[in-house]
N, C-alpha and C positions, 0 to 999 in steps of 0.2 A: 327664434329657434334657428341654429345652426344648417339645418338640414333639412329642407322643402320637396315633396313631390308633385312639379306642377306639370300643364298642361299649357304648350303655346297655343298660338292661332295656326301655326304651321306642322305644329302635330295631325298626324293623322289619327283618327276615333280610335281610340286604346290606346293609342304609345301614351308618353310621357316620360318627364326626363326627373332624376335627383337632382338635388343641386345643394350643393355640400361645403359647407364654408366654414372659418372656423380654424385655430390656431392647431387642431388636429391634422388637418390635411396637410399640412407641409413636411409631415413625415412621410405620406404612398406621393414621392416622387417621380414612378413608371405611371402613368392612367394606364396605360395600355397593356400593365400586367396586374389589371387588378379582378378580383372577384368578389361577390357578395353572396348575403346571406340575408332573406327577412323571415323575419321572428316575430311570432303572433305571441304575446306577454302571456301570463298567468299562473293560476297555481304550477302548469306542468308546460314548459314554451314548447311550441310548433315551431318547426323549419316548414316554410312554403318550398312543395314539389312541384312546379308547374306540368310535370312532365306526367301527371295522372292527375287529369281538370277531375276526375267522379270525387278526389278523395286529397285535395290537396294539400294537409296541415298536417305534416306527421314528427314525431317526439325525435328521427333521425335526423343528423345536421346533414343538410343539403345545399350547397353551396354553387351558384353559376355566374359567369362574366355577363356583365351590364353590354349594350349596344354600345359601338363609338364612345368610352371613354374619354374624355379630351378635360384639359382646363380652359378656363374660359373666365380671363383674370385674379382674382385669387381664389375661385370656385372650382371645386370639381362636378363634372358635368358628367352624369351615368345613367342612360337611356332605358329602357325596357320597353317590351313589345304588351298584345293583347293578351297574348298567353298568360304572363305575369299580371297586370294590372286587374284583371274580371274579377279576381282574389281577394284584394283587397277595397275593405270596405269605407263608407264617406265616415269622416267625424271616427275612427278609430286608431287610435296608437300603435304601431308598430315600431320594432328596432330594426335599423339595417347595419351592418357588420360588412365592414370591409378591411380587406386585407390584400397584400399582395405578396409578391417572391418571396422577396428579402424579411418576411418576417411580420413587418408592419402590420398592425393590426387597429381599427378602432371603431370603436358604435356608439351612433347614435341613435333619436327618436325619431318619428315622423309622424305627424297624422294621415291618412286619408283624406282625398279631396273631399268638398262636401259635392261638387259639381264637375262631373268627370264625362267628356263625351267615349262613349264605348258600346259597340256592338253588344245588343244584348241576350244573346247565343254564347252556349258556353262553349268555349273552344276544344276543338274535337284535338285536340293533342297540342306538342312543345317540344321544339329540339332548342337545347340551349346553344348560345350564339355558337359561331366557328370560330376555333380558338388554334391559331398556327402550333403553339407553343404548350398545350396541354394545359390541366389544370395546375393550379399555383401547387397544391399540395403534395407534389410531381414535378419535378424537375424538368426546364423546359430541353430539350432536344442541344441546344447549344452546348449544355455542358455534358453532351454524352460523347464528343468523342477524345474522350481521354487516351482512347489506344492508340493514338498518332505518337505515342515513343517510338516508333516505328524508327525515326534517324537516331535517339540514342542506342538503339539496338545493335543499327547499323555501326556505330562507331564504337560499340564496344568491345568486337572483334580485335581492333584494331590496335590497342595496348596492349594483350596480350604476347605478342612478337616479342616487342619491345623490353619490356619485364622479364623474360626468361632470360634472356642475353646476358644483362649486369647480373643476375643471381647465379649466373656458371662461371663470371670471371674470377670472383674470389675463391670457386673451389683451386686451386691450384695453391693457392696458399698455404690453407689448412694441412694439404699434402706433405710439405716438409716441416712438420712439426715432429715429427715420428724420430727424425735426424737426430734431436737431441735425447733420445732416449737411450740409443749405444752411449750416449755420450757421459750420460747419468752414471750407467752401472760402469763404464769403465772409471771413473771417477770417485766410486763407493769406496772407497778407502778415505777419502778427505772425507772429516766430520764436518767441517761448513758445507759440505753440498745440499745433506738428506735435512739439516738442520733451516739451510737457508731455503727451500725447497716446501716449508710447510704451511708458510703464509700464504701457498697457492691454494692450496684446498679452502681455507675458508670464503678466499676473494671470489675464488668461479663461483662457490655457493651463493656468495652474496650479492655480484652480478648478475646470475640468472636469476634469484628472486629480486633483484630492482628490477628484471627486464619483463617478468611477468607481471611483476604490480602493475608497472606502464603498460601493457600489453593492453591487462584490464580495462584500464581509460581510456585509451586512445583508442585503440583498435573495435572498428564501428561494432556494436552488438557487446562487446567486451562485459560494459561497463552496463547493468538494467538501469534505469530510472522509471519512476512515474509518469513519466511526461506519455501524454496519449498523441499518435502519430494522425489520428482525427481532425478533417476540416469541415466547414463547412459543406464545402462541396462532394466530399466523400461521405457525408450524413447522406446530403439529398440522392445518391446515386444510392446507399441504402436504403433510405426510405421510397424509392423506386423501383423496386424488389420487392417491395409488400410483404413487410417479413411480420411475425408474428409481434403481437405490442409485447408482449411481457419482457422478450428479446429486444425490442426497442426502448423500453422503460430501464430494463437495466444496463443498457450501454450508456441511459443519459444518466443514470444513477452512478456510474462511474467516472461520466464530464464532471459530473456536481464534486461526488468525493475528491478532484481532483483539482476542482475550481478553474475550470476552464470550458473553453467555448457556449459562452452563454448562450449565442443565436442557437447552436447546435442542440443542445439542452434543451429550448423550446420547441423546436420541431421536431424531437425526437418526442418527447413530455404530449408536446400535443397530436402527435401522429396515433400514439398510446392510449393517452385519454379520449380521442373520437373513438377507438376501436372497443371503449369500454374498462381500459383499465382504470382500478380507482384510485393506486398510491400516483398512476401518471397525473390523475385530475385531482388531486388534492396538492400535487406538485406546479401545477399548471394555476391554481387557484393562491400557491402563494406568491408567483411570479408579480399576480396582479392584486393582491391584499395589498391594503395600503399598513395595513401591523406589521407586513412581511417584506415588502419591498423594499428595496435598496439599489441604489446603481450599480452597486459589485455585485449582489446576488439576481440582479433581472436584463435582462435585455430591451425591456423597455423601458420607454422616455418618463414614462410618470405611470402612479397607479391608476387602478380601473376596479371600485369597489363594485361596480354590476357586474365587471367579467369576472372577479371572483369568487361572485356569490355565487355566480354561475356556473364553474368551476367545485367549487367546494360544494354545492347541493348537489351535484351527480356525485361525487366521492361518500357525500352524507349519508347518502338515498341507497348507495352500499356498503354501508354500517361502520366507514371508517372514523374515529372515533375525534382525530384531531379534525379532519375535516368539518361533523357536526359543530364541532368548537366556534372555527372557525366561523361556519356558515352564520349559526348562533347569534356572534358579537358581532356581526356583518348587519345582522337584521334587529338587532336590540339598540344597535347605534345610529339605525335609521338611514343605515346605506346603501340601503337597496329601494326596488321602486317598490316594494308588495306593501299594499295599505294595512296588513295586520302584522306587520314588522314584529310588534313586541311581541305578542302574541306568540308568534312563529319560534320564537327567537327561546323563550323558554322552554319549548314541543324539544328544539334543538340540545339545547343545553345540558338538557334533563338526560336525554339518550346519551349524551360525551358523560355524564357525569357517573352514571349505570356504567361505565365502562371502565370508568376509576381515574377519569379525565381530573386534574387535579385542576385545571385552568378553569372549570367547567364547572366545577362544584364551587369553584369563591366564587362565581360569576353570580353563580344564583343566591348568593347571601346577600347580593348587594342590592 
C-alpha cells in the first residue's frame, strides 16, 4: 500500500506521521504548500473536523495542513498531532486527499494502526497548524500585490508630452491646401480641370475606408476577439473575493466554451462545486472520469475514477440527470470502492433514464 499511517519510537503518544509513496507524489512538488483532507468511506463520506472532538465526521469538505511536511527520499512525509489521530480508528479504512496550490490533487487509502500509543482523553479542542500562506484554496499572500504598477503609472505620464508635439507639426500642412481652391475656380473654364478633378472623390472615400478597416485591427480594443484576458492568477485573486459559485461556474463555463485555461477552469469548477453547485460537480466529475478525460479537456496527469464518482454522486444526489449517468457506469464497471457497485449502479441509471437520458436507457438493456 502506497500510503502508511505509522507511529515511530520518537513520536510522542498521539502524533504520527503519513508516509506517502508512490508515482503520485511526484506531482505535489511544494510539501510545504500542501493540505489534506480524511474521509471516512461509505454510503454518505465524512470529512474529519478535528476542530469539534463532541462531533467530528460531518458530510462538509474540511480540508487542514499536515505538521512539517517534508520529503524524505522519494516519500512524502505529513505529520498530525492528537487532535487528528483520537478519530480515527485501528483496522479501519480511510482516504486521505491531498492537494496543493498549483492544482495538484491526489488520494489515497490508509488503514488505521491496529496498535497506536495515544492519550486516551478526548481532546478538549484543535486549531489547525500555522499556515504563513493561507489555505491553498485562497491564494497565498505573495501574489496579492499586484498593485505595484505603481512605476508603470509613474511612467505613463511621461509619453504623453512627447506625443502631442509630432501631432501639431503636420497641422501646418493641411493649412495650405485651401490655396488651391482659388486656383480651381479661376481655372473653371478648362474642361480638363473639373474632369481631371474626379478621381479625388472616390480615392479619399477609399482611403479613409482602408484606413478604418486598419484602425479596426490594429488599434488595441478595435478589433473584439474571443480570446479571454484571464490567468491563472487573476482566477485565484477571484476566487479570493469569495464571490458567489453560480458566478464562478459560469466564468469557468466560458474558459471551457472557449478552450482555454484548464488549471483555471478547475479551480473555478471546484471552488463552485464545494459551494454546492451541481453543473460545477458534474463538470468537476468529468475532469476526472476516465470516459471523459483527455489531456486537452483536463488538467490533470491521468484519470481518477473514485474522484469522480465522487464528483458525479454530489451532482447525482441533485437530480442532474448526466451526472446520475455518469455516476451509474462508474459503479456498474466496478470503479469505485462501494461493495454493491452493481446494484447501485441500476438505482443510478434508472433515475438518468426517467429523465430521458438516452446513454442511460441502452445502458440498462444491457
Amino acid at each position: 500500500m502506497p500510503t502508511r499511517l505509522i507511529q515511530l519510537d520518537q513520536h510522542a503518544s498521539g502524533t504520527a506521521a503519513f508516509q506517502v509513496s508512490g508515482p503520485a507524489v511526484a506531482q505535489l512538488n511544494l510539501p510545504d504548500d500542501i493540505e489534506i483532507a480524511i474521509v471516512q468511506p461509505g454510503p454518505t463520506e465524512r470529512y474529519l473536523d478535528p476542530r469539534n472532538p463532541e462531533d467530528p465526521w460531518s458530510t462538509s469538505v474540511y480540508r487542514f495542513r499536515p505538521f512539517g511536511p517534508r520529503r524524505q527520499g522519494p516519500a512524502l512525509w505529513l505529520e498530525i498531532d492528537y487532535g487528528v489521530t483520537y478519530h480515527l480508528r485501528a483496522n479501519q479504512p480511510y482516504k486521505l486527499q491531498i492537494r496543493q496550490h498549483g492544482g495538484a490533487e491526489i488520494e489515497e487509502v490508509f488503514t488505521g494502526p491496529a496498535a497506536m500509543r495515544r492519550p486516551s482523553a478526548r481532546p478538549s479542542g484543535w486549531t489547525p497548524p500555522p499556515d504563513p500562506k493561507g489555505p491553498v484554496s485562497v491564494p497565498p499572500v505573495a501574489f496579492e500585490p499586484p498593485p505595484p504598477p505603481a512605476s508603470p503609472i509613474v511612467a505613463a505620464p511621461v509619453p504623453p508630452p512627447a506625443d502631442p508635439l509630432p501631432v501639431v507639426e503636420p497641422l501646418p500642412e493641411p493649412v495650405p491646401e485651401p490655396a488651391f481652391e482659388p486656383l480651381i475656380v479661376e481655372t473653371a473654364p478648362s474642361a480638363p480641370a473639373p474632369s481631371g478633378r474626379k478621381w479625388l472623390l472616390p480615392l479619399i472615400v477609399l482611403l479613409a475606408l482602408a484606413g478604418g478597416v486598419a484602425g479596426y485591427f490594429l488599434v488595441p480594443g478595435g478589433a473584439t476577439t474571443s480570446a479571454s484576458a484571464e490567468t491563472l492568477e487573476s482566477v485565484r485573486k477571484y476566487l479570493a473575493s469569495n464571490p458567489d459559485p453560480v458566478a464562478a461556474r459560469t466564468k469557468a463555463d466560458t474558459l471551457a466554451k472557449a478552450g482555454q485555461l484548464l488549471d483555471g477552469q478547475f479551480l473555478l469548477y471546484k471552488y463552485a462545486g464545494e459551494k454546492g453547485d451541481r453543473d460545477a460537480a458534474r463538470a468537476m466529475g468529468t475532469f476526472y472520469d476516465p470516459d471523459t478525460w483527455a489531456k486537452d479537456r483536463s488538467p490533470l496527469p491521468a484519470a481518477n475514477p473514485i474522484e469522480a464518482a465522487r464528483w458525479h454522486k454530489q451532482a447525482a444526489e441533485a437530480g442532474d440527470a448526466e451526472a446520475q449517468y455518469r455516476y451509474g457506469m462508474l459503479l456498474k464497471q466496478g470503479r469505485t470502492d462501494a461493495a454493491d457497485g452493481p446494484e447501485q449502479a441500476q438505482v443510478w441509471l434508472r433515475k438518468a433514464a426517467e429523465q430521458g437520458h438516452p446513454g442511460a436507457k441502452e445502458a440498462l438493456t444491457k
